[in-house]
N, C-alpha and C positions, 0 to 999 in steps of 0.2 A: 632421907626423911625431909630435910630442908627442901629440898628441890619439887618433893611433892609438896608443900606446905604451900610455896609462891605460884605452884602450878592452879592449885585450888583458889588460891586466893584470888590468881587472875582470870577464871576462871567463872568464882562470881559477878565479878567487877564487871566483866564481861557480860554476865545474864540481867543483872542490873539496868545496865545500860541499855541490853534489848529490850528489856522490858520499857523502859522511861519511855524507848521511840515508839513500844507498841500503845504505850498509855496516850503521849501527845497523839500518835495519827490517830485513837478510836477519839480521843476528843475534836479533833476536825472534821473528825465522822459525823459525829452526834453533837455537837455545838450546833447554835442555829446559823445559818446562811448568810451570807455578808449580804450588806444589802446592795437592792439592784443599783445601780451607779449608773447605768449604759445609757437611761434612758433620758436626754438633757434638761426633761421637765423637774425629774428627781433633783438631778444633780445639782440645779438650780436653787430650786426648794426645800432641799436640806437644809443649806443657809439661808433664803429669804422665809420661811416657813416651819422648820422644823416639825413643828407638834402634826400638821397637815400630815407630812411628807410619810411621818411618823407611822402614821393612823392607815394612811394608805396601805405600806411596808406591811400592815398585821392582819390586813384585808385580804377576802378570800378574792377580792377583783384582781387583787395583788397576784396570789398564788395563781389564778385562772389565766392571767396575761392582761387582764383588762386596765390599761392604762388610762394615763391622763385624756388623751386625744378623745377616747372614745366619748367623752360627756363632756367634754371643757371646748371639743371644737378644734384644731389649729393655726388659726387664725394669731393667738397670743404667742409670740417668740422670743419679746425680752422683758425686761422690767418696765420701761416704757408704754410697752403696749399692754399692760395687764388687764385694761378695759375691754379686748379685742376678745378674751375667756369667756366663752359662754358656761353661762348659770343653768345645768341643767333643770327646769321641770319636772311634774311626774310623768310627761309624757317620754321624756328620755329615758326614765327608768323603765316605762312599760314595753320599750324595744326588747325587753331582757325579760320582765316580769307582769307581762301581762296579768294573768289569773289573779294576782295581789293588786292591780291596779284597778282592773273591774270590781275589784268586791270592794278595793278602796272609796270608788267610784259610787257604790250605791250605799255605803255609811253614814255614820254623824260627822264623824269627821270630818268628811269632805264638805260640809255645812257649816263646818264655823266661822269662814272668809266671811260667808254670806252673811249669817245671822250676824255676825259684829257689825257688817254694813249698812244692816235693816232696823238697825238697834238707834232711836231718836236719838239717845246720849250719844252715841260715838261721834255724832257731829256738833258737838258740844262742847265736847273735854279736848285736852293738848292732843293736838295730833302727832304729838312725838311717843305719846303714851296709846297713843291707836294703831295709826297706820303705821306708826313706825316700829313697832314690834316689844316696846319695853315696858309696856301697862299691858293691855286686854289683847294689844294686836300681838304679844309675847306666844299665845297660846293659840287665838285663832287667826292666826296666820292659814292654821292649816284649810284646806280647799284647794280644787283646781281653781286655778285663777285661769278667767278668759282674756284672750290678747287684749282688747282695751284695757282690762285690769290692771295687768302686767303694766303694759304701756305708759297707765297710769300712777302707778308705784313707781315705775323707773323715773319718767319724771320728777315726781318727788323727791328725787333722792335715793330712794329705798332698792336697792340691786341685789340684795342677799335674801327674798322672800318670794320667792320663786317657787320651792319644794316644799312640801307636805310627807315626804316617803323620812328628810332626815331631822324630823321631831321627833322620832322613836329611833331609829335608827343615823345617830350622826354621823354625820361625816368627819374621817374619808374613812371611817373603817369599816362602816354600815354592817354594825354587826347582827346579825340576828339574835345571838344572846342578850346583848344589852337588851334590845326590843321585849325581849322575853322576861326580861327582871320587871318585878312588877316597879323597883326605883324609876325607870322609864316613863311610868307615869305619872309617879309624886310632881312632877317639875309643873305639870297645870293642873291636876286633879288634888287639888292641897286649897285652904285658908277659907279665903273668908265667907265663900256664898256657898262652895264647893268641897267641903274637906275628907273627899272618899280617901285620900291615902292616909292621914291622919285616924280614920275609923277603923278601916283596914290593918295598918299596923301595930292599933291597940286593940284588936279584937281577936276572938280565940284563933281565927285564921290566920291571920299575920302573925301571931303568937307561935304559933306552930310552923309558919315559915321559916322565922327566925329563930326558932329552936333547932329544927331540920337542920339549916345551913349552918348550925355551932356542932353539928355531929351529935346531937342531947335525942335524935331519932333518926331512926334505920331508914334509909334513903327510901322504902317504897310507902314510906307513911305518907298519906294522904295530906297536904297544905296548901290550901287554894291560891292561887293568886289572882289578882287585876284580870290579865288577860286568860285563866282558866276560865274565868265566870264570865268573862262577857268580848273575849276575842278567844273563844275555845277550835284548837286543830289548828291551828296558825293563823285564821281567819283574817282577815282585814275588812270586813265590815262588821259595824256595832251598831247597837240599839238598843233601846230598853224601853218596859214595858210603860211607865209613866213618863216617862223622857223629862228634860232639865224641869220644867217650869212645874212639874206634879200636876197637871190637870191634863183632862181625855172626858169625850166625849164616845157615845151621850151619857148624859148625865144620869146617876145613879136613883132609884127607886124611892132610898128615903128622902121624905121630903124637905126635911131641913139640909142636910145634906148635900142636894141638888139646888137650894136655894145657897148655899154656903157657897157653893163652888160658881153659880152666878156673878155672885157678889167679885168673887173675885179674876173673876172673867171678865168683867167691867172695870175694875181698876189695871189689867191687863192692857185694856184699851182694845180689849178683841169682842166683848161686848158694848153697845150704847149704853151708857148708862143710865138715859132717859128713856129710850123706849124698849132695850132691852135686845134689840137686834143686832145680826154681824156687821162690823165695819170692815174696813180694807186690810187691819191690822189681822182679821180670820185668812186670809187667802196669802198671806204672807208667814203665818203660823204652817199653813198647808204644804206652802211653796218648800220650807226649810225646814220639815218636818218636827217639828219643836214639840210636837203631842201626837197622842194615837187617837185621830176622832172617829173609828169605829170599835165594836166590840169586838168583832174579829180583827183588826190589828193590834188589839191590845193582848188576845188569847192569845194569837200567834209569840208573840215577845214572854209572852208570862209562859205558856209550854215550854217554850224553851229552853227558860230561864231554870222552870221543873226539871226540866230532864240533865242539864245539865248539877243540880246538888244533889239527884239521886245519884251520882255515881258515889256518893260519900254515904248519904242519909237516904234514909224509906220515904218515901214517893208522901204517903199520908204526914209524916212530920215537916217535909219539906215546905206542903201545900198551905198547910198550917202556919207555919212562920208566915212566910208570904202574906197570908191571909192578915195575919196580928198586922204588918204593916200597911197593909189597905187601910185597918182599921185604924191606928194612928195616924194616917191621914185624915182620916174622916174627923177624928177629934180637933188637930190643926186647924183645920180649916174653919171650924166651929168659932174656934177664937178669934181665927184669922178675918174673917168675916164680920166681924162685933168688931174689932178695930179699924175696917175700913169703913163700916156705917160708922164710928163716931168721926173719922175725918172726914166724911162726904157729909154729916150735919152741917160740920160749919161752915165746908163750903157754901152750903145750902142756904143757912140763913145770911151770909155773907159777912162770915167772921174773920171766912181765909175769903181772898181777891183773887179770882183766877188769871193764873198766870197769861200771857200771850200766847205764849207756845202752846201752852195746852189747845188740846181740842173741843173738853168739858169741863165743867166744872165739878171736879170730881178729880181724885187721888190717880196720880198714873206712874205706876211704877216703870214702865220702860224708860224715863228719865232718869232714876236710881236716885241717888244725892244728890243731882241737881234739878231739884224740884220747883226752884221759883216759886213754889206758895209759901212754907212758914217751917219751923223745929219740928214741927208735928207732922206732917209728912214723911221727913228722915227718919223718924222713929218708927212711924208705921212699917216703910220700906226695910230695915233694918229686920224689924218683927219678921217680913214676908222672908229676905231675902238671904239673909243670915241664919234666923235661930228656925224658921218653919222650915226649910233647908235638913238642917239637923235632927231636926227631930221627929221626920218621915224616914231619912238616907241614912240616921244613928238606927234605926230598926232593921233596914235593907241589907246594911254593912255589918251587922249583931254588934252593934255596940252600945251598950246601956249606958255609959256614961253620957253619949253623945245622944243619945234619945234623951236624955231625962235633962242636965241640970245644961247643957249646952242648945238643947231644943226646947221640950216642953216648957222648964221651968223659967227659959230665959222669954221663949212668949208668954207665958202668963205675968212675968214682970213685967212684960213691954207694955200688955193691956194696960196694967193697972196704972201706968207712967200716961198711957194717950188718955185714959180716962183723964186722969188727974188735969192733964194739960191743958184738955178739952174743956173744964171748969175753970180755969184762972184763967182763959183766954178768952172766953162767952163775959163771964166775968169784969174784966177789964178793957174790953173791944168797944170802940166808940164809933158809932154807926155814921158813917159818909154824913154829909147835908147837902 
């Protein structure tokens, strides 16, 4: 009986042990992959680089074979030469992904280089906060840049603004999911002139995104995002119907309304404001698509726009909303319009001095804050740029908050401040001799 007892006991000890070796080897089985080492740019950038190195490792360029060489060049081979690395563009991306590059190609996006170029202020304000990417040039970086472009940022300084593909997509891991989280685009579609992710994330859609992703609803419940509504199928070109500045021609039937949207096509600088016709500043709106000036470019963007929330809602509810938000614009603009005839009085009577830069005498928002005429200006801009912002995009994005005491109520504050202004500065203004 003994002899059977240590027979069994060794026995286990034995099965035991086979087991621990079959548990280690299924875990080298199924543990992830040691990382690639072989290849001397890793090996290298492990230690000068890590996070990089890191990002690369989790990349499907990773898993495909698509290494360093293939977009960096070979030219760079030690720490010395790190300048020798070429910065891929998006044309180096388009040897791979064409079809995304074309459609990138005919978007907004590819427009923002431009419009921050064409924009009076940006050759006004710190060029560290423009072209160098940490203010306005942060976000509209993005565009093909043309070789003198290039040429001309490199000079400057500036050597890491080159791509447009990794503002959505960083590098190195260039994930497409990231791209696809609508967080992807909070990083420039947020604050102060523009706050669609802040709308978004407090509106019933965002609501229900982020209910989805806590598990609180069944994965095939319907919660829009960013890129469902306006980069839908994976698309990489976008537009929209009223595009940034809220104005499209021609001009709408009623007539105040069409006189409203004048007014403010003239503090634009896209109308004269004296005689009422287009300036250069119209062919540079066209140039970089800033507005839709037909009606059929604006149907096409609005169908679209249809057909994509019928997939949740009824075609006649959808149309409807939409509609409510034309119509808040139409009331915007109303105010918007009365605040900018009270600061072109005082230019008028020559309360405010017009600036040199300007080109009339008259309110010009494409200088923003730096207005060169007087407080009353900033306020106005403020009105236009800020809260009438809000209070057309608070109705687009369904957010009632951001329509009401963030837009509407915060312009009809703002009027009632440039009124006021507009009296103690007539007021107290003492006429040249």
């Amino acid at each position: 009986m003994e002899e059977k007892r240590i027979f069994a006991w060794k026995g286990r000890v034995l099965l035991l042990a086979m087991m621990g070796m079959v548990i280690m080897a299924a875990g080298q089985v199924f543990a992830e992959p040691p990382p690639k080492t072989e290849d001397p740019c890793i090996v290298c950038h492990l230690k000068a680089t890590p996070g990089l190195a890191a990002d690369w490792q989790a990349s499907l360029h990773s898993q495909e074979g698509i290494g360093c060489s293939e977009c960096h060049g070979d030219k760079h081979q030690t720490s010395k030469d790190s300048n020798l690395a070429r910065l891929p563009d998006e044309h180096v991306c388009a040897e791979c992904h064409q079809e995304q590059f074309d459609q990138f190609a005919k978007g907004k996006h590819n427009l923002g280089w431009s419009s921050l170029n064409a924009l009076p202020i940006t050759h006004m304000e710190p060029d560290i906060l423009m072209e160098g990417g940490k203010g306005c040039g942060g976000c509209h970086n993005m565009g093909i840049k043309s070789e003198a472009q290039k040429k001309d940022q490199l000079a400057k300084g500036y050597r890491y603004q080159n791509n447009s593909c990794d503002e959505c997509h960083t590098r190195h891991s260039f994930s497409k999911k990231e791209a696809q989280d609508p967080r992807a685009c909070e990083q420039c579609h947020m604050g102060y002139d523009h706050p669609q992710w802040e709308m978004w994330s407090s509106s019933k859609h965002g609501t229900r995104y982020f209910v989805k992703q806590g598990g609180n609803l069944p994965q095939k419940a319907p919660a829009p995002t960013c890129q469902l509504c306006h980069l839908p199928n994976g698309t990489h070109e976008n537009r929209t119907a009223w595009g940034f500045l809220g104005v499209r021609l021609p001009l709408p039937e009623d007539k105040q309304w069409a006189a409203d949207r004048v007014t403010i096509l003239k503090a634009l600088g896209v109308l004269d404001p004296e005689t009422g016709k287009p300036t250069p500043r119209l062919e540079a709106v066209k140039t970089l698509d800033l507005a839709r000036l037909t009606e059929e470019a604006w149907k096409t963007e609005r169908e679209a726009m249809v057909k994509r929330c019928t997939a949740c809602h009824a075609e006649q509810y959808a149309r409807r909303q939409l509609e409510m938000a034309d119509e808040m614009m139409k009331h915007a603009d109303r105010l918007m319009a009365q605040g900018i005839e009270t600061v072109a009085g005082l230019y008028k009577d020559g309360t405010i001095k017009k600036p040199d830069h300007y080109a009339f005498a008259y309110p010009d928002f494409l200088y923003f804050k730096q207005t060169g005429g007087s407080y009353i200006d900033q306020v106005l801009f403020r009105m236009y740029m800020k809260y009438r912002m809000r209070a057309y995009q608070g109705l687009f994005h369904v957010n009632p908050d951001y329509a009401y005491w963030y837009g509407w109520a915060a312009m009809t504050k703002s009027l009632g401040e440039i009124k006021e202004l507009a009296q103690a500065m007539r007021a107290t203004h003492k006429p040249a001799k």
